[in-house]
C-alpha positions in Angstrom: 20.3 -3.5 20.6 19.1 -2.1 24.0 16.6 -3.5 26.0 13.5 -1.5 24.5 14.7 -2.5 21.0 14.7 -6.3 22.0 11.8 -5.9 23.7 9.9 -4.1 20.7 10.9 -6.8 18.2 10.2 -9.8 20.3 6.1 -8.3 20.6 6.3 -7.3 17.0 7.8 -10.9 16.0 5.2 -12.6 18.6 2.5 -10.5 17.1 3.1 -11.7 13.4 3.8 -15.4 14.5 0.3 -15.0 16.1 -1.2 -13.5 13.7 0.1 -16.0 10.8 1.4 -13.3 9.0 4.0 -14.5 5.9 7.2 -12.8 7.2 11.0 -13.1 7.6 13.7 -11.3 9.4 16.6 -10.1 6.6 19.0 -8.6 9.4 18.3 -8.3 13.0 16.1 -5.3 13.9 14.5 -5.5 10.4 11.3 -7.5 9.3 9.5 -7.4 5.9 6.1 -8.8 6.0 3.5 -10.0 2.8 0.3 -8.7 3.5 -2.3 -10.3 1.2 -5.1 -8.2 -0.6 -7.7 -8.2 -2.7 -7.3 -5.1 -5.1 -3.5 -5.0 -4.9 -2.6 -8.7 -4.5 0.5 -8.5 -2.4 1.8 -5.5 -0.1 5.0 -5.7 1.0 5.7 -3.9 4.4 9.5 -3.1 5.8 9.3 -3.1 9.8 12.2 -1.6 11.1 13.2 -1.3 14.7 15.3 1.9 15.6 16.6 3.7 18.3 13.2 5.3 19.4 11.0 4.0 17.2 9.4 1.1 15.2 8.9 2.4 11.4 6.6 1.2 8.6 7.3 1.3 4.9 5.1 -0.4 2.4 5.5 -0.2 -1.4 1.7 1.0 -2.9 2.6 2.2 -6.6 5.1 3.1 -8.5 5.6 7.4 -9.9 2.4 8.0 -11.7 2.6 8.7 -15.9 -0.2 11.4 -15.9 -2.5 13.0 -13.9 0.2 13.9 -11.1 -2.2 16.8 -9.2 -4.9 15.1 -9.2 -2.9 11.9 -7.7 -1.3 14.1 -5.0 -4.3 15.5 -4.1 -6.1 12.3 -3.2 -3.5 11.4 -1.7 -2.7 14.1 0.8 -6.8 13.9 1.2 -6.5 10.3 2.2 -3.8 11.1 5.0 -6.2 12.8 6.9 -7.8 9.7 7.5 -4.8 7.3 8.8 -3.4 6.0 11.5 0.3 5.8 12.3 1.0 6.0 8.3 0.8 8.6 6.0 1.3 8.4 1.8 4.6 9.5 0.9 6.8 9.8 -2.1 10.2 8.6 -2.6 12.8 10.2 -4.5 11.4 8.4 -7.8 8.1 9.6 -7.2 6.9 5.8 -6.7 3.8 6.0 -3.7 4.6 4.6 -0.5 3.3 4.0 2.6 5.2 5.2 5.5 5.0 6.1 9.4 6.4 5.6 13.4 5.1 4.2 16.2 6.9 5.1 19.2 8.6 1.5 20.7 6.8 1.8 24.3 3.6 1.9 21.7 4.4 -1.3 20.1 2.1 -4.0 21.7 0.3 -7.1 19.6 -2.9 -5.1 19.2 -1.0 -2.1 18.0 1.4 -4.2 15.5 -2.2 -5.9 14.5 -3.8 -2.2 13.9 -0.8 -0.4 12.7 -0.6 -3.4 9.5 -4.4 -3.3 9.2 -4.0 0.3 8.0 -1.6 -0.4 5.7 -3.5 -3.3 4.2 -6.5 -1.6 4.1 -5.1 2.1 2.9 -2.7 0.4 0.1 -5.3 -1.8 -0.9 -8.3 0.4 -1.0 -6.3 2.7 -2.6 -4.5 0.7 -5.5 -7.1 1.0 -8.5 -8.1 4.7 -7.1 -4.6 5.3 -7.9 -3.8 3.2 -11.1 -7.0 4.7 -12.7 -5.8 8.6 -11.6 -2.2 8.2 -13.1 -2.4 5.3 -15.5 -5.3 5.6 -17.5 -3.9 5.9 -20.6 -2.0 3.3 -20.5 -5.0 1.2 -19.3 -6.8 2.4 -22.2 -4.2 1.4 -24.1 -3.9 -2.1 -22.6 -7.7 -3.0 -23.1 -7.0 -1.7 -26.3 -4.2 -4.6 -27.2 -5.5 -7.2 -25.4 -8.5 -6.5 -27.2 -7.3 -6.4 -30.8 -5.4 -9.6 -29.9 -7.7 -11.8 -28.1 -6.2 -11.8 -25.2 -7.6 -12.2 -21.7 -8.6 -9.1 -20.1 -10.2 -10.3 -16.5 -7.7 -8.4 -14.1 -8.6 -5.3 -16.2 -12.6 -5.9 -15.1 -11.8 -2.8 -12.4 -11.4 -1.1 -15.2 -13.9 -1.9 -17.3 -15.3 1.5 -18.3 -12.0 2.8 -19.5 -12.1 -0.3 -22.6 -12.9 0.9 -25.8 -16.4 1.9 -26.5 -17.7 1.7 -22.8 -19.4 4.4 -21.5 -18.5 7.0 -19.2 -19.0 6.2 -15.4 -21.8 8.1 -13.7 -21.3 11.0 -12.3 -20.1 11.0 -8.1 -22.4 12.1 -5.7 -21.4 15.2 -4.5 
């Protein structure tokens, strides 16, 4: 590890100690951190110090069943508005996000606003998402839970997809 790398992941390890953030170091130069949410519970991020860079990778959804131009489209809308990250896909198709930050850029502040965007992107993003390229099986969930009794409170985002509920106003536009 040269200097620069040492130096990088001593700030970004600071930085998280700092900031209380749940984390652990699986191999040197690599941290993965548990960013709490509200929509999307937990977001885990992957913090990897390279050669020239610090990089970001943070599970938001897995490959989408339906819908898959409408999905991509948001997303590639919603990178326009990010910082250091972008949505990507994997090879599976499952929605990440991912990014650089060059490692003279890595200071407290910017490990604090380079996780803030993750948090707030793959959280603000997650029912967007699961209602773009999951509603049917949503649908078909309330349906279930419904014909069964069975508790359906962390579907209430989704309340107008449940049997007999009615269509969600139309967007401004």
């Amino acid at each position: 590890m040269t200097g620069e790398q040492a130096r990088a992941l001593d700030v970004l390890l600071g930085a998280l100690r700092d900031g209380e953030v749940e984390h652990e170091q699986p191999e040197p130069g690599t941290v993965v951190v548990s960013l709490p949410g509200e929509r999307k519970l937990k977001t885990t991020v992957s913090l990897v110090v390279g050669a020239h860079s610090l990089s970001v990778n943070a599970f938001v959804a897995r490959h989408p069943d339906e819908n898959h131009e409408a999905v991509y489209r948001w997303l590639l809308e919603r990178n326009t508005r990010l910082y250091a990250v972008a949505f990507a896909l994997d090879h599976l198709g499952d929605v990440y996000l991912s990014g650089r930050l060059p490692l003279h850029a890595v200071t407290p502040a910017e490990v604090d606003r380079l996780l803030g965007t993750v948090l707030d992107a793959a959280d603000s993003s997650f029912n967007t998402l699961l209602e773009l390229g999951f509603a049917s099986s949503i649908r078909k969930e309330w349906e279930w839970r419904l014909s069964r009794g069975e508790p359906t409170y962390n579907l209430a985002a989704f309340r107008h997809l449940a049997p007999g509920a009615a269509p969600p106003p139309p967007a401004d536009g």
